[in-house]
Phi, psi and omega in degrees: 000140173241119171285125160285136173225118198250070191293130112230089151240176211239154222209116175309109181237114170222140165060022187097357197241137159273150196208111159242138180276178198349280188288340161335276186279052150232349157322290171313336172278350166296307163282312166328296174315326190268328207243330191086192195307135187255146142272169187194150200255134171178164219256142163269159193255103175274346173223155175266000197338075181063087096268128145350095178266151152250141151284120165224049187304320198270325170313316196267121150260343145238159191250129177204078174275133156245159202247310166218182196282011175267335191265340177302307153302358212294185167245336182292351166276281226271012133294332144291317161276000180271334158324306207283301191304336188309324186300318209274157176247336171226152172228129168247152178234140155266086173332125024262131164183181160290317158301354187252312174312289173313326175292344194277332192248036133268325209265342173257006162312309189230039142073051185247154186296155186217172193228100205271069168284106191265146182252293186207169212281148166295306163336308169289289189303338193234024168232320176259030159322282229177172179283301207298329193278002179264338151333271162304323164333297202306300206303328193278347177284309168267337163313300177316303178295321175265032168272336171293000000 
């Protein structure tokens, strides 16, 4: 069996080699134990500025980073992950975020089973943001529930 992991926390790319921190990288080894080499969807990390990194190259076997949600949604993005979730036997999403809301409306795009981790409620994170983020609360709020 193969995982898909729908992220968006950011994940460090430099010489071929992946770098996640801390709490990541004791995530990823979760699936790995269970799934074997995972892929993953996830926000890129453009400076390391003092954070702690793990290499967690050998977990993974495909990759697909992104620098912000105009590019997530890009169609040359979403052509690429639909390569890649085609391979998968479950796609997971981690919650609250935009990458988990897309893995969710991929994984019933090709009908695959999906798996939902919330972190945290969306509404409270995106509402006591921003301007911008009260924009968006509602939508990530209800997405979210019905991907739950």
């Amino acid at each position: 069996m193969k995982a898909l992991i729908a992220t968006d926390t950011k994940f460090y790319y430099e010489n071929g080699r992946l770098f996640a921190t801390e709490k990541m990288a004791r995530i990823v080894p979760r699936y790995y134990n269970s799934f074997g080499k995972v892929v993953l969807i996830a926000r890129q990390l453009i400076e390391k500025n003092n954070v702690e990194l793990k290499d967690i190259t050998e977990m993974v076997e495909s990759l697909l980073l992104f620098r912000d949600f105009k590019e997530l949604y890009s169609r040359k993005y979403r052509s690429e992950a639909e390569c890649l979730a085609k391979d998968c036997d479950l796609i997971v999403g981690r919650f609250e975020g935009f990458s988990a809301i897309y893995s969710y409306d991929l994984s019933r795009k090709l009908n695959k089973p999906f798996f939902g981790e919330v972190m945290s409620d969306p509404w409270d994170g995106l509402w006591n943001h921003s301007l911008l983020g009260k924009f968006a609360a509602p939508f990530s709020y209800f997405k979210t529930k019905e991907a739950l």
